[in-house]
C-alpha positions in Angstrom: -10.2 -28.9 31.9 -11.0 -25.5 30.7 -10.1 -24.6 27.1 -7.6 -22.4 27.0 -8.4 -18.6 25.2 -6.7 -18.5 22.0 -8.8 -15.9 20.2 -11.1 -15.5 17.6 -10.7 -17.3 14.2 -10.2 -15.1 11.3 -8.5 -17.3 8.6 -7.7 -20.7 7.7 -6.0 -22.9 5.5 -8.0 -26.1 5.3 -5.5 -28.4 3.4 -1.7 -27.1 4.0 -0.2 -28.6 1.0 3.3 -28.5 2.5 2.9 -30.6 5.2 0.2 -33.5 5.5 -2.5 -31.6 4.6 -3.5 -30.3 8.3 -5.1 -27.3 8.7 -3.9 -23.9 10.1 -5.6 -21.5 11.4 -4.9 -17.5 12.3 -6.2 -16.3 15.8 -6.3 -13.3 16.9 -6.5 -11.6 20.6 -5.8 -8.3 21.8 -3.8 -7.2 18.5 -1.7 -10.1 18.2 -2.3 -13.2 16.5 -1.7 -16.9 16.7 -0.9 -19.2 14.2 -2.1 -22.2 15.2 -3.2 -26.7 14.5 -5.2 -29.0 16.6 -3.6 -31.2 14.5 -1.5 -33.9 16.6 0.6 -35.1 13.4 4.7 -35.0 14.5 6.1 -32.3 13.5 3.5 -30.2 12.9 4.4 -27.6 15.9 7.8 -27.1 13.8 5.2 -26.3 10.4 3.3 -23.4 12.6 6.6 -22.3 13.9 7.6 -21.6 10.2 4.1 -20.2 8.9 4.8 -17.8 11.8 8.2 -16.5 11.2 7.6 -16.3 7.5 4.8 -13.7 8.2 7.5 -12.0 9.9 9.5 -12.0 7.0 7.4 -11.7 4.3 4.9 -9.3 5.9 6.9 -7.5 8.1 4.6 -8.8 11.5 7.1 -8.8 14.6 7.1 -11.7 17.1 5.0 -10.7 20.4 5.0 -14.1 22.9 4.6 -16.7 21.0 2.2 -14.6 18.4 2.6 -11.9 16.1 1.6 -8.5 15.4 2.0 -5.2 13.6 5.2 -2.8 14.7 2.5 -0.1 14.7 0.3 -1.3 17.6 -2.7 -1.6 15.0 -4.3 -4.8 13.7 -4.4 -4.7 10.3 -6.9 -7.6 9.2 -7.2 -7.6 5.8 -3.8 -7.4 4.9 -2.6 -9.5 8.0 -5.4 -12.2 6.2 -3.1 -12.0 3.3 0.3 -12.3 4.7 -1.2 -15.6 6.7 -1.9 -17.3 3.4 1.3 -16.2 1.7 3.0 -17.7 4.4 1.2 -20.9 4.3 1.7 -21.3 0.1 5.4 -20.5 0.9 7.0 -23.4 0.0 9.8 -24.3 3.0 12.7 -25.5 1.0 12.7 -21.8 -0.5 14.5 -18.9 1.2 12.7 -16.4 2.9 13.1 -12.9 1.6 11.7 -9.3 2.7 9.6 -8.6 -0.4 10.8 -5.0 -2.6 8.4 -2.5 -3.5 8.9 -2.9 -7.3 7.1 -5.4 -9.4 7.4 -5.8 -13.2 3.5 -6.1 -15.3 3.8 -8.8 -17.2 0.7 -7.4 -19.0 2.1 -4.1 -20.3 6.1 -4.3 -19.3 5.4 -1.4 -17.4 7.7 -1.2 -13.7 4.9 -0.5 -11.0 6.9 0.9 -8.1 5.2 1.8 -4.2 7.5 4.9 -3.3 7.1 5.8 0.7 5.9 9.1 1.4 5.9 9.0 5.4 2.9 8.8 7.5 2.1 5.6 6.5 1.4 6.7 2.9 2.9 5.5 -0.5 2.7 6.9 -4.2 2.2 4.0 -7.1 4.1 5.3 -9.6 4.3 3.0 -13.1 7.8 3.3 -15.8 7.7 2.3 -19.4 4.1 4.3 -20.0 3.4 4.8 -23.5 0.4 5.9 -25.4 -0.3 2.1 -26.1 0.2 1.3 -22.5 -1.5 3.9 -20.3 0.2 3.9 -16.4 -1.6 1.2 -14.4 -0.6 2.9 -11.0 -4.4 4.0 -10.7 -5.4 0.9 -10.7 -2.8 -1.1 -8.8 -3.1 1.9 -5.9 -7.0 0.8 -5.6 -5.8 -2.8 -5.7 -3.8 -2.0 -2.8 -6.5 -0.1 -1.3 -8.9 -2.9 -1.2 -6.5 -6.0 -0.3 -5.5 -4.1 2.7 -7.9 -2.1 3.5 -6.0 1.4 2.9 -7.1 5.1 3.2 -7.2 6.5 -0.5 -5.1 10.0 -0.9 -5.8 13.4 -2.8 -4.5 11.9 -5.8 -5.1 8.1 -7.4 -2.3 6.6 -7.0 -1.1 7.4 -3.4 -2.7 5.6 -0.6 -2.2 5.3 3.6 -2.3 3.2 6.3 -4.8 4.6 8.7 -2.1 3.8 11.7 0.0 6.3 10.1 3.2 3.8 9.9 5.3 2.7 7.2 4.9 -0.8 6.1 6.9 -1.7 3.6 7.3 -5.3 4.2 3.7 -5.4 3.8 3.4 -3.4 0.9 6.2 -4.9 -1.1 4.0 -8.4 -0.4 0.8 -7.3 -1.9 2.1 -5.3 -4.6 2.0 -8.3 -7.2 -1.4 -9.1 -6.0 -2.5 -5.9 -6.6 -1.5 -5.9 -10.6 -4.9 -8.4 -10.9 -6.8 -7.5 -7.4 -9.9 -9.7 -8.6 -8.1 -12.6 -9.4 -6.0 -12.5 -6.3 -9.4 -12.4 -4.3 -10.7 -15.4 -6.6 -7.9 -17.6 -5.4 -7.9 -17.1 -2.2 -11.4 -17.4 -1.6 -11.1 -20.6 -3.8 -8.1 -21.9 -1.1 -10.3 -21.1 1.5 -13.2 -22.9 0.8 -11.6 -26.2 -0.6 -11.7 -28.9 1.7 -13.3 -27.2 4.7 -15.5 -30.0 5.5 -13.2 -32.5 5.9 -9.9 -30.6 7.2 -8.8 -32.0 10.7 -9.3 -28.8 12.3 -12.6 -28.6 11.6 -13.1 -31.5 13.2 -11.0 -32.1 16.2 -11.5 -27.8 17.0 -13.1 -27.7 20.4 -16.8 -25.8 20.8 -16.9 -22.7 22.3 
């Protein structure tokens, strides 16, 4: 029996702590992607089902036939990496929320803000700067830049999505992230790399 053509790997969560440790993968095809187990555990269709409406929530993804994908038509893949493993860490019993586009810096109390300015673009702008406390929008607008993989603008702090749509969603997700881009990228790579040999997809994932 032929294997059916579910797309190309791009992410996966070895260990998913919320439910029996399988592991869940993202696969994409034609712009869309599938979340998706080989694990056979009950109940575990009902766990994908949730990973894959809470990137619709949380990262603004829209459902497309049993996958997901971007309103704008493009396949984002950084960022859509991202919104896969926020869903996963998501623990179930929460609520799911649309993220906002303000986040407070713990570091210097300063409110770092992503303000849409059409075409896809958005400004960082930062409150609360002081000569102590220089604005950190700079630097979160290049921490957005390089989670998601965004254009950078005439000035430092405004950056685009090369589709040219608004994703706020998306934006709104990544914005705490991108307060501490390198350890955001330190965990995750951490997360992905733990337990890879032994997860149950690795295993029981057909070749080819």
């Amino acid at each position: 029996m032929p294997v059916p053509n579910i797309g190309t790997r791009v992410e996966l969560v070895p260990m998913d702590a919320h439910f029996e440790e399988i592991s869940i993968g993202l696969y994409v095809r034609d712009g869309a992607a599938l979340v998706h187990t080989y694990s056979p555990k009950p109940c575990a269709r009902e766990r994908i089902a949730f990973v894959a409406r809470a990137m619709t929530v949380l990262g603004g993804l829209e459902p497309a036939g049993g996958r997901v994908r971007f309103p704008c038509g493009r396949w984002h893949a950084a960022a859509a990496k991202r919104v896969f493993l926020e869903a996963c860490k998501h623990d179930p019993a929460a609520p799911l929320e649309t993220p906002g586009l303000e986040v407070v810096d713990r570091k210097t109390g300063q409110t770092i803000a992503a303000r849409p300015l059409g075409a896809g673009a958005y400004r960082v702008e930062a409150g609360g700067v002081s000569a102590e406390a220089p604005s950190r929008a700079p630097a979160v607008a290049r921490g957005l830049a390089r989670l998601a993989e965004l254009e950078a603008g005439d000035e430092p702090e405004v950056v685009a999505f090369p589709c040219g749509r608004t994703h706020d969603a998306l934006v709104g997700l990544l914005l705490p992230r991108a307060l501490n881009v390198r350890a955001a990228l330190r965990e995750e790579e951490a997360k992905a790399t733990r337990g890879v040999l032994v997860s149950p997809g690795a295993r029981e994932e057909p070749a080819g």
